[in-house]
C-alpha positions in Angstrom: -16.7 -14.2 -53.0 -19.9 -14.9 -50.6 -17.7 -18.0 -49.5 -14.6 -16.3 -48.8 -16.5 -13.6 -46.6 -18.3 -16.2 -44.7 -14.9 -18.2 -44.2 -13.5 -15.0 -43.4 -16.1 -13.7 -41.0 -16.3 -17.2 -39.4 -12.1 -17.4 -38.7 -12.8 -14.2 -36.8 -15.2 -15.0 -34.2 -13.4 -17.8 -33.6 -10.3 -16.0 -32.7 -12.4 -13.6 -30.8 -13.6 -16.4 -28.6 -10.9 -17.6 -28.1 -8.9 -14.3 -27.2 -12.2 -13.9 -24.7 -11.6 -17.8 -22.9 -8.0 -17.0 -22.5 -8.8 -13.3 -20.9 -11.2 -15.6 -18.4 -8.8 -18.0 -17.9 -5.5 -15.9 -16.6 -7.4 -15.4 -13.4 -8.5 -18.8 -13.3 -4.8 -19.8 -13.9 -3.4 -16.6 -11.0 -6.0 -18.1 -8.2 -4.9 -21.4 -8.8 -1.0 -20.9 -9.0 0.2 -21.9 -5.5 3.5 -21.3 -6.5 4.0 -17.9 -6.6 2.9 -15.4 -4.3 2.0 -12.1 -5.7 2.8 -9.0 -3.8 0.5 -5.6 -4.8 2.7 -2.5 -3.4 2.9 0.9 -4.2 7.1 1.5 -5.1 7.1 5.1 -3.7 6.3 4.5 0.3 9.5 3.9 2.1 10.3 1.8 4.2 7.4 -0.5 3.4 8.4 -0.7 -0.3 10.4 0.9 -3.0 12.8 1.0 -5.5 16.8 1.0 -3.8 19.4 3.1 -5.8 20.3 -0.3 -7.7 16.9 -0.7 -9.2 15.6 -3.6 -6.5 12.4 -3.4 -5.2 12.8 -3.2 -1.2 11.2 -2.8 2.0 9.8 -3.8 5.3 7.1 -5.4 4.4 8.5 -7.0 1.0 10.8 -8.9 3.2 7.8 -9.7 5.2 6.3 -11.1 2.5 9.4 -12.9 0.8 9.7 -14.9 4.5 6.1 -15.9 4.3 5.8 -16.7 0.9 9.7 -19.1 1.5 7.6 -20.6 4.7 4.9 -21.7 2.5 6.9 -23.2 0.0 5.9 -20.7 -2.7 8.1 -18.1 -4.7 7.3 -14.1 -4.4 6.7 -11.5 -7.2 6.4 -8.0 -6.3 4.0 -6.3 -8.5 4.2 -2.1 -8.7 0.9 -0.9 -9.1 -0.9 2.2 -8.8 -2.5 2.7 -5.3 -5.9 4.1 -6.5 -6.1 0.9 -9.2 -5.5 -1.6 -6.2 -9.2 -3.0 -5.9 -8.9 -4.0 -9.9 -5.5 -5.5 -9.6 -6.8 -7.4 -7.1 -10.0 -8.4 -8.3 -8.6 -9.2 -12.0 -6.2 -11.8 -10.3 -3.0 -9.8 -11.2 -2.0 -9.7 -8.0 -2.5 -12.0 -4.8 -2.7 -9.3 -2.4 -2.2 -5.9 -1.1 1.0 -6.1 1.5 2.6 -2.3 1.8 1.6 -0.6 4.6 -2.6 -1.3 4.0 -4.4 0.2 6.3 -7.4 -1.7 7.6 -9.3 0.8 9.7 -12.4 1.8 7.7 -11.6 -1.2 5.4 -12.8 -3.7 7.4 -15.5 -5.2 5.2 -13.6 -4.9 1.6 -11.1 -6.8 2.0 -10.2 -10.4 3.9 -7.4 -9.5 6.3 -4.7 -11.0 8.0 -4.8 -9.8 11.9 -3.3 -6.5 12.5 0.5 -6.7 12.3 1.9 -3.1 13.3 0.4 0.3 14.6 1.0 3.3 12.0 -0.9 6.9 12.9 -1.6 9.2 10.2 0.5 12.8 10.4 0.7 15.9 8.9 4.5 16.9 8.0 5.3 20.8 7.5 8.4 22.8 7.1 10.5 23.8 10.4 9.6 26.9 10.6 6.3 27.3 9.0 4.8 28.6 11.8 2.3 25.8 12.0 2.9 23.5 15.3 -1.0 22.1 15.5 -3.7 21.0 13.5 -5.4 24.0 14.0 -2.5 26.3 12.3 -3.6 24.3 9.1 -6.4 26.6 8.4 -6.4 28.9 5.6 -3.4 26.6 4.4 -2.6 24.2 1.4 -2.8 20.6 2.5 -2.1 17.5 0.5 -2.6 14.2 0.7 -1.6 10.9 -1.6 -5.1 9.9 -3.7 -6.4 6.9 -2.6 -4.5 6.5 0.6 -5.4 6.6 4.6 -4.1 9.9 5.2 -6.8 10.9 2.4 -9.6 9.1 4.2 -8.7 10.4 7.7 -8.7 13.6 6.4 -11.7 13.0 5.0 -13.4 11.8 8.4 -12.2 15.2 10.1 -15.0 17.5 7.8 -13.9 20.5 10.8 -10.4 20.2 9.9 -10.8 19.5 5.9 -12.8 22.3 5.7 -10.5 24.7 7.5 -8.2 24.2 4.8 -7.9 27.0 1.5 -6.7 24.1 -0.8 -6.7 20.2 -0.4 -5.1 18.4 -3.1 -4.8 14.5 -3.7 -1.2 13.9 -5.7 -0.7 10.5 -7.0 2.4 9.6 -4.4 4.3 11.3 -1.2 6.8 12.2 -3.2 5.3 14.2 -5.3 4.0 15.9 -2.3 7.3 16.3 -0.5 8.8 18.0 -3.6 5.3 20.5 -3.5 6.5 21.1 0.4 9.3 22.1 -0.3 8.7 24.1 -3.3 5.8 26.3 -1.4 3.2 25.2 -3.8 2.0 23.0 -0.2 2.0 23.9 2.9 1.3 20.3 4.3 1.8 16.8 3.9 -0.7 14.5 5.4 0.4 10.6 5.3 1.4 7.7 7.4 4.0 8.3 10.2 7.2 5.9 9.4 6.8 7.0 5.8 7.0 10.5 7.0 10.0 9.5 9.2 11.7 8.2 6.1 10.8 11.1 4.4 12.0 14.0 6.3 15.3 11.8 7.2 18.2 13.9 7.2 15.9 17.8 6.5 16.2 19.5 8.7 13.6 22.2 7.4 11.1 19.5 7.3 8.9 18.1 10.7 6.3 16.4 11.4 3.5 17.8 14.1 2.9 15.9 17.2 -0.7 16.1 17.0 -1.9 13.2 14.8 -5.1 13.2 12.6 -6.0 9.2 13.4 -4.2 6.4 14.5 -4.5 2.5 12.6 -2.9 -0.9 12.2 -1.6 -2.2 9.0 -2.5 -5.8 7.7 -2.2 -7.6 4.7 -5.0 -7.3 2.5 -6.5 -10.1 -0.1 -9.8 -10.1 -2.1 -13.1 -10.7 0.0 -13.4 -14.2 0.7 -10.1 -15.3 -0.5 -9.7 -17.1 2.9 -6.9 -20.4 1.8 -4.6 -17.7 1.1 -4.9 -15.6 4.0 -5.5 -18.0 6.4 -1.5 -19.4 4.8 0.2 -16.1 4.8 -1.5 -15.4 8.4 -0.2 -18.9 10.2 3.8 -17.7 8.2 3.8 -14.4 9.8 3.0 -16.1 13.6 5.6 -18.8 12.6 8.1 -15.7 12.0 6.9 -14.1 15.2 7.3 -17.5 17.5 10.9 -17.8 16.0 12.1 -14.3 16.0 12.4 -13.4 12.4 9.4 -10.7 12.2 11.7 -9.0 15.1 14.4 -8.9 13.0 13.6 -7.6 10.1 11.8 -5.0 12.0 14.4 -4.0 13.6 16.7 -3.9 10.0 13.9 -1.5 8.8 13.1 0.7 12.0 16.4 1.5 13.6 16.0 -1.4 15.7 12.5 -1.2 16.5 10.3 -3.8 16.8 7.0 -2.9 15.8 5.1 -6.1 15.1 1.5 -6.0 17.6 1.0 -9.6 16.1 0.6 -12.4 18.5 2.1 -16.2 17.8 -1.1 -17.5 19.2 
């Protein structure tokens, strides 16, 4: 009976090791796959990425990232993951990177970054006739921001206009924030500007204020020191902007706009 516990007891650690080695080595294996390109986004922040009406995962800057990833001779997956878990998606080696409108501004040291690809400001949408036409009409009001996100940090920087506010809330996406706007239960949305002008798209009770709470630039984000990868997806994006293509998807996704700030130098 001693015999069979000790057999027993002994099978078990084994398996338990080896369950741990095999935890260790699916980062090993994701850091050394330079076949696939993995693509962090968050699938509610249109245009940059979402899910269409089909069920696809689209956006500016998964096209973007399905160019590069071709250039390099690599395949693209686009992994959905929740924005405030990025830095441990990242760092766990289940994704390659963080490519959906990232911010870099106050991020500088985090992350290794691609140079700066587009300029984004951070906004405040209200409804039309609110009353409110400044950042200064937001006192006594509800504001709320996406948890996690640039809009939340800016806000966070401006302690004068954070504290003017009766309520700030962090919601897990814009959408859920829209849908409080237009409920009553906010009486602001603070987020990035081309996901605002996607947002408010066709509502016309819905605007965004022309005073902006910061302005940025966007860049694709990998973990500090990872600097093969993003020193590959870097030399893509200014072989897309020396040929044209950046412009053109740019211009698919912003109503002919081209926003790219990268040079092909």
């Amino acid at each position: 009976m001693k015999l069979w516990k000790k057999m027993l007891a002994a099978t078990l650690v084994a398996g338990l090791s080896f369950g741990l080695v095999g935890c260790g080595d699916k980062k090993a294996s994701s850091d050394n796959d330079d076949k696939t390109l993995v693509v962090g986004f968050d699938q509610n922040f249109p245009p940059f990425g979402y899910v269409d009406d089909d069920g696809n995962y689209v956006g500016f800057d998964l096209d973007l990232a399905k160019e590069a990833a071709k250039r390099m001779g690599m395949k693209v997956k686009y992994q959905p993951i929740d924005w405030d878990s990025k830095d441990m998606e990242l760092e766990s080696g289940t994704i390659d990177c963080i490519w959906n409108g990232f911010t870099i501004s106050g991020r500088e040291k985090k992350y290794t970054w691609t140079d700066p690809y587009m300029d984004n400001s951070q906004v405040v949408v209200v409804k039309s006739d609110s009353g409110i036409n400044s950042l200064a009409d937001l006192k006594g009001k509800n504001v709320e921001v996406q948890k996690e996100s640039s809009a939340e940090t800016a806000i966070n920087d401006n302690k004068e206009l954070k504290d003017s506010f009766a309520q700030y809330t962090s919601v897990a996406d814009y959408n859920t924030g829209i849908m409080d706007l237009e409920s009553g239960a906010a009486d602001a949305v603070a987020m990035d500007i081309y996901v605002a002008k996607d947002q408010i798209a066709g509502k016309g009770d819905l605007k965004i204020l022309d005073e902006k709470v910061s302005n940025e630039q966007y860049g694709v984000g990998f973990e500090k020191g990872n600097t093969k990868l993003r020193d590959k997806v870097e030399k893509a994006l200014k072989e897309m902007v020396k040929d044209g293509t950046f412009q053109k998807i740019s211009e698919k996704w912003f109503d002919g706009e081209n926003v790219c700030i990268l040079s092909a130098d």
